[in-house]
C-alpha positions in Angstrom: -7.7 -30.6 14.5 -11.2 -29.6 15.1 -10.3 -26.0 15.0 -8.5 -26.3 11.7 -12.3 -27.8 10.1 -14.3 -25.2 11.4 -12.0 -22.5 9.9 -12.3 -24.1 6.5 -16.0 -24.9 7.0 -16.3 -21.6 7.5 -14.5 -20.1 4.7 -16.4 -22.5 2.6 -19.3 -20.8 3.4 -18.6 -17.4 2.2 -20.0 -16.9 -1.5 -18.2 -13.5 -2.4 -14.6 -11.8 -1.9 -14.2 -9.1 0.7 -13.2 -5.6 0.7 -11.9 -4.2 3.9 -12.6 -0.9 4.5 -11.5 2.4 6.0 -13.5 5.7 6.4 -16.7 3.7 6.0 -19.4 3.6 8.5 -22.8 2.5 9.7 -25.1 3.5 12.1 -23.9 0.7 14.4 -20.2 1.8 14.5 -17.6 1.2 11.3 -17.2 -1.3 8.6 -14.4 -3.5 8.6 -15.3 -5.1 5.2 -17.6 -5.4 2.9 -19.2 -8.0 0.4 -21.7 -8.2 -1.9 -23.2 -10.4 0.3 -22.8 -8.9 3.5 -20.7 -7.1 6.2 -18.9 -7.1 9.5 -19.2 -3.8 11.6 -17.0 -3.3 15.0 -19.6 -2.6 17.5 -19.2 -0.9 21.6 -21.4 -3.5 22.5 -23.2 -6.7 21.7 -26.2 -6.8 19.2 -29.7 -7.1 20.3 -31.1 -8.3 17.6 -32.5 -11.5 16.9 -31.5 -13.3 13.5 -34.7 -13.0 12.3 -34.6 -9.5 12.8 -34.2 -7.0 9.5 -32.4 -3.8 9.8 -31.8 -0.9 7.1 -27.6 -0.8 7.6 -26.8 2.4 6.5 -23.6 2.4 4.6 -21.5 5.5 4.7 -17.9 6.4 2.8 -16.7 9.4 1.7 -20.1 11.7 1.5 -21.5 8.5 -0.6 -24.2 6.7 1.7 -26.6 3.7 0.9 -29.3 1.6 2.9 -28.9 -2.1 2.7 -31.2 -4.4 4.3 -29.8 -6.8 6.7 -29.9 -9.1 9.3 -27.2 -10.2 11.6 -25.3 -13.7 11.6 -22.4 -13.2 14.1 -21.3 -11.2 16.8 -17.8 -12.6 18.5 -16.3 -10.6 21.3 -13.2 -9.0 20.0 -9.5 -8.7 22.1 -10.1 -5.5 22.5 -13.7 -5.8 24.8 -15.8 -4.4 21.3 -17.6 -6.8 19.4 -17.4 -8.2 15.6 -20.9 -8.1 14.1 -21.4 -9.7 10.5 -24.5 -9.0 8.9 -26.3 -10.6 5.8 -28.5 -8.8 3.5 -31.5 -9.6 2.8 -32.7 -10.0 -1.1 -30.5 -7.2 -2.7 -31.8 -6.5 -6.0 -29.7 -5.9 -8.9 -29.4 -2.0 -8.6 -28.6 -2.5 -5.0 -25.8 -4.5 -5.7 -24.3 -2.2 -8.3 -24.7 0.6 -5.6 -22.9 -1.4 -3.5 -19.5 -2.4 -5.8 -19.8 1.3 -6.7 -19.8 2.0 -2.4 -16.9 -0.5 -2.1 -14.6 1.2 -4.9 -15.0 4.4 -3.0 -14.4 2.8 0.1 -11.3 1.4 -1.7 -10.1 4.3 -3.7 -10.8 6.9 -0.4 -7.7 4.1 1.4 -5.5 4.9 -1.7 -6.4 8.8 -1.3 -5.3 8.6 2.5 -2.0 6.5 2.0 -1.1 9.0 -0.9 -1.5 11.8 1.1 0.1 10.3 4.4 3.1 9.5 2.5 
């Protein structure tokens, strides 16, 4: 019973809908989705970064790249010995954000390209 609160307190928390992604990228490792709000990047190994620590995430998809700064929330140890990291930026401003939706459509329309082509 506990389990089941903390998953809904959880999804509570989230302000925005996510995009998951394919062919997109960060320094860090790549992007499983993508918000407005923030991100969650498969990493080789654990952050080491503290949460009050800032980083410039730079998103890549499809030869379209941005920076986005951020600071990490999360990092869970996935099944398969990488690690989950969710990052949080930091104070987008209104131009960032529009640079992000337009990242996540490519990010989305680049999926539709592959599974077009694949099938």
């Amino acid at each position: 019973m506990q389990q089941d609160t903390t998953f809904l307190d959880r999804l509570e928390r989230r302000k925005s809908g996510r995009v998951r992604c394919a062919q997109t990228h960060c320094q860090f490792g790549p992007i499983a989705d993508l918000s407005r709000d923030g991100c969650r990047v498969i990493c080789k190994r654990p952050i080491e970064l503290s949460r009050a620590e800032t980083v410039a995430l730079t998103l890549r998809v499809a030869g379209a790249e941005m920076s986005m700064p951020a600071r990490p929330v999360a990092c869970r140890r996935r099944s398969d010995g990488r690690y989950d990291v969710g990052y949080k930026f930091t104070n987008p401003t209104d131009k960032a954000r529009k640079e992000l939706v337009a990242l996540a459509r490519t990010a989305v329309d680049s999926v539709g390209h592959l599974h077009r082509v694949s099938a």
